[in-house]
Each structure stands twice: as structure tokens, then as C-alpha cells.
C-alpha positions as CSV (number, residue, x, y, z in Angstrom):
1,X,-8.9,29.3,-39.2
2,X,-6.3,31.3,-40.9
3,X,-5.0,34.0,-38.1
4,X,-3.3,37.0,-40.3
5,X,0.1,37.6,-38.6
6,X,0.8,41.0,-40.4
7,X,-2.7,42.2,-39.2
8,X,-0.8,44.8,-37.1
9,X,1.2,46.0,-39.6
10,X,-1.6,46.4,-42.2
11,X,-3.5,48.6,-39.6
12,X,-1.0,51.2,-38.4
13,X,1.1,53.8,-39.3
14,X,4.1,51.8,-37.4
15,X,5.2,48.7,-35.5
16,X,7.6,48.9,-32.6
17,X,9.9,45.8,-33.1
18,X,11.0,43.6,-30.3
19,X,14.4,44.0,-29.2
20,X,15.7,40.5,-30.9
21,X,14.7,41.7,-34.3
22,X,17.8,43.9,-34.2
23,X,21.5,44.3,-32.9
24,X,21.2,48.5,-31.7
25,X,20.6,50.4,-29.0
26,X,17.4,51.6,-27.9
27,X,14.2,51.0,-30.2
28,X,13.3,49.7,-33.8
29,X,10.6,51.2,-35.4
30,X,9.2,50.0,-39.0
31,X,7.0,52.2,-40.8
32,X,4.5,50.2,-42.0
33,X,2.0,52.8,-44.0
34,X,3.7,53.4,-46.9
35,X,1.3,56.2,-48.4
36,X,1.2,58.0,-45.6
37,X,5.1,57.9,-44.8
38,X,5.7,58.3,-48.6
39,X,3.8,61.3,-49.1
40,X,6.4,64.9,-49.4
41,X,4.9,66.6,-46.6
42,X,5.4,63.6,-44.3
43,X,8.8,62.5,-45.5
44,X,10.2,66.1,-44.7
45,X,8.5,66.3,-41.5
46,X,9.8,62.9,-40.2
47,X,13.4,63.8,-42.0
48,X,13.6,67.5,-39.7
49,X,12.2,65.4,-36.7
50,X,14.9,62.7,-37.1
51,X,17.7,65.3,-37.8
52,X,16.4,67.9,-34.6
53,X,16.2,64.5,-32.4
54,X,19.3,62.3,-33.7
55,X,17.5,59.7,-34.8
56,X,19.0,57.1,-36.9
57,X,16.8,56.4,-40.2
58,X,17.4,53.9,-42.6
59,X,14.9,53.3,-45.8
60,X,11.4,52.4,-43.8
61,X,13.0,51.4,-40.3
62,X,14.4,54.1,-37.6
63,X,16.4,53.7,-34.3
64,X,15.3,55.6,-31.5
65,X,18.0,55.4,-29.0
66,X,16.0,56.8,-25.7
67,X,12.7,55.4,-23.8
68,X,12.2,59.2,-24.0
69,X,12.4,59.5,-27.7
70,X,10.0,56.7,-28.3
71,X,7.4,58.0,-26.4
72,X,7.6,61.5,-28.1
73,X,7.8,59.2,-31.5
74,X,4.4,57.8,-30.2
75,X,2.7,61.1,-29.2
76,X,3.9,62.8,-32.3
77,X,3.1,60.5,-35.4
78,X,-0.1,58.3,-33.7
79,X,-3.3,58.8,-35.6
């Protein structure tokens, strides 16, 4: 039996990386749905949310440096 180890990432909008995956502060988020984050409307939307929030965004990956930003990340972009 084959077990898909992406599964997770195939399924959802993003994937909340463990903390060994990278060196920064706070969270690592990938985005994972490349349609949906690549479409105009979204892109400018997640750009003004990073900006308002101080976010730090880099190609398909973003820092969130706050437990509290993570969960507003969450509530705000979950299908």
C-alpha cells in the first residue's frame, strides 16, 4: 500500500509547516492551491492583508510572526 504523503497538500488551500522546516520567528505557511492563490482577486486580497498585518511573504510561503496572526490567517482564508 502506497500512502500519498502530499495528500494534505493536494487537499487544502494551505499547510502550516512545522517549526524545523524553517529558521524564523513565528509560523510558516505554504500555499498549496495554486489556482485559488493565483487568481487577481485573491492575490490582491492576501497582498493588502499581508501589508495591513506585517506579514512577511515570499513567492508561495508567508511568515506569520504571532500565535494571534495565525489564527486570524486560519479564520480568514479557510474554506
Amino acid at each position: 500500500m502506497n500512502e500519498d504523503i502530499l495528500a494534505d497538500w493536494k487537499i487544502n488551500r494551505f499547510i502550516i509547516a512545522d517549526s524545523v522546516l524553517h529558521e524564523d520567528p513565528g509560523h510558516l505557511i505554504i500555499l498549496t492551491d495554486y489556482k485559488f492563490w493565483g487568481a487577481e482577486e485573491t492575490v490582491d486580497k492576501l497582498l493588502a492583508w499581508c501589508s495591513k498585518n506585517k506579514c512577511k511573504m515570499q513567492g508561495m510561503t508567508l511568515i506569520l510572526p504571532t500565535d494571534k496572526l495565525l489564527t486570524m490567517f486560519i479564520l480568514e482564508w479557510s474554506k
